[in-house]
N, C-alpha and C positions, 0 to 999 in steps of 0.2 A: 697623702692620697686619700686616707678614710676621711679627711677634714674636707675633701673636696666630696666625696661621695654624700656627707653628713649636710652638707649644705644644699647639694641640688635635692635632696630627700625636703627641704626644709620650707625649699620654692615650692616644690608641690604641694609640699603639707600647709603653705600661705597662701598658696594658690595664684602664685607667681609662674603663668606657667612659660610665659615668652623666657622667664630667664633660667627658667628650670630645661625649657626645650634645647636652648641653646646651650648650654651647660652639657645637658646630656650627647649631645651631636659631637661635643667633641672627646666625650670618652674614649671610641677608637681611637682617636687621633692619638692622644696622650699615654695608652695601654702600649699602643702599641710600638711607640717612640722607645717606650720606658725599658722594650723588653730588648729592642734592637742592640744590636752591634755599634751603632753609632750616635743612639740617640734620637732619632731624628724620624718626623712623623713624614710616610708618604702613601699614594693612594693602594699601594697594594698590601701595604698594612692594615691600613684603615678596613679593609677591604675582608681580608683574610682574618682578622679580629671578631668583627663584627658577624661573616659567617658561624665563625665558631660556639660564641658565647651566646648569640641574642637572635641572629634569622632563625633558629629551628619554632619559633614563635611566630613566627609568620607565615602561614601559607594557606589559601583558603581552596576548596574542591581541588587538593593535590596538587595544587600550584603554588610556589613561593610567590607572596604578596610585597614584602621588603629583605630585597638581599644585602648584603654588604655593599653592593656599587649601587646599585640602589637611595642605600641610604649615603654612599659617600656622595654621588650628584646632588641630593637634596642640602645634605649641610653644607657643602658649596655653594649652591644657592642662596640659600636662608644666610649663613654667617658672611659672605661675601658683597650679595647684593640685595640682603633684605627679601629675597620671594621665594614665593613656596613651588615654583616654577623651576623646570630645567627641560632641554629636549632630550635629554636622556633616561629620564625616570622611568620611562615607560606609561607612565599617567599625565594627565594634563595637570595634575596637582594634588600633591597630600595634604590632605586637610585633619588636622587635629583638634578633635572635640574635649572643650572642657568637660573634665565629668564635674556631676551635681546639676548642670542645668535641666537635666530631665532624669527622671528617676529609669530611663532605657539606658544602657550602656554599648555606645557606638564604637566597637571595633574592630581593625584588621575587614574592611569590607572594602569590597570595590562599588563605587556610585556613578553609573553611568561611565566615565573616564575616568575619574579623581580615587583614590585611596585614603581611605578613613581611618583614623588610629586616633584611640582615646588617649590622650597628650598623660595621662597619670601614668597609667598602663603602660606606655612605650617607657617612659621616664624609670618607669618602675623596674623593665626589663632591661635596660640601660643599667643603672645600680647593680642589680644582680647578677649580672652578667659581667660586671666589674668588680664583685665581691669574690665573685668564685677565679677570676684571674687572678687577683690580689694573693686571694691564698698560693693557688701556686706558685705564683709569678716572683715572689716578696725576695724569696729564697735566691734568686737567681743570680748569677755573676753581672749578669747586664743589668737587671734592677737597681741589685747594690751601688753598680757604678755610675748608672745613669739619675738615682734617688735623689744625689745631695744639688742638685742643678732642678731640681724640679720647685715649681712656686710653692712655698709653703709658709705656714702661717706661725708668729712666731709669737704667742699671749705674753711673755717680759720682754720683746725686743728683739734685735737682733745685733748684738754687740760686734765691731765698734761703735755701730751706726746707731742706731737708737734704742734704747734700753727704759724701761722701764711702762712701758704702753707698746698696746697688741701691731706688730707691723707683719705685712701682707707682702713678702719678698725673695 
């Protein structure tokens, strides 16, 4: 898991941010698989995850700006058919701004219809919000048992299969 957190940290930090965005959108997805009964990621996990660790960052003049369903319509969106579009966002579209292009930092605003989120920032609170899970979470009976089926990265291999070069499995 920290190898998955250490790599979407890594797009940001390259400035990779379509794979660092996507990457991040499926955080709940996978926290909350990990922590279940059966393994197994669905919208009201996703949902209930992502309230807990990451929307209290979001709300602008006393209104939540990205909630958990929220955010689970958008990465439906975005990882299923490519757009930053959905009729349920409640916005006509979240647009996220690369930081560095202007020395402004554009975030958490509403523009007319659209929802703005600086794509580091979101990323950033994505990670952290998956750090301070992890710590609790690690310990858990459904962790432990849902951990060794989770993708992970193996730098001498993965014997029987292949040994001796980093396999991704």
């Amino acid at each position: 898991m920290r190898d998955l957190l250490s790599q979407i940290q890594a797009a940001v930090n390259g400035h990779a941010y379509y794979l660092a965005l996507y990457a991040s959108l499926t955080v709940p997805d996978i926290c909350g698989a990990m922590e279940s009964d059966d393994g197994q990621a669905t919208k009201p996990k996703y949902i209930e995850w992502f309230d807990k660790y990451v929307a209290s960052k979001y709300s602008a003049c006393g209104q939540a700006t990205l909630t958990g369903e929220t955010c689970y319509f958008y990465r439906c969106s975005v990882l299923h058919q490519g757009r930053a579009q959905h009729p349920e966002l409640g916005f006509s579209r979240i647009l996220f701004v690369e930081p560095g292009a202007t020395t402004n930092v554009f975030h958490n605003n509403v523009l007319n219809d659209a929802l703005n989120i600086d794509a580091a920032i979101f990323c950033g609170d994505e990670l952290a919000g998956a750090t301070a899970w992890l710590q609790a979470a690690q310990s858990s009976d459904n962790y432990k048992k849902n951990f060794p089926f989770f993708i992970q990265r193996y730098p001498a291999g993965l014997p029987p299969y292949l040994v001796g070069i980093p396999v991704i499995g």
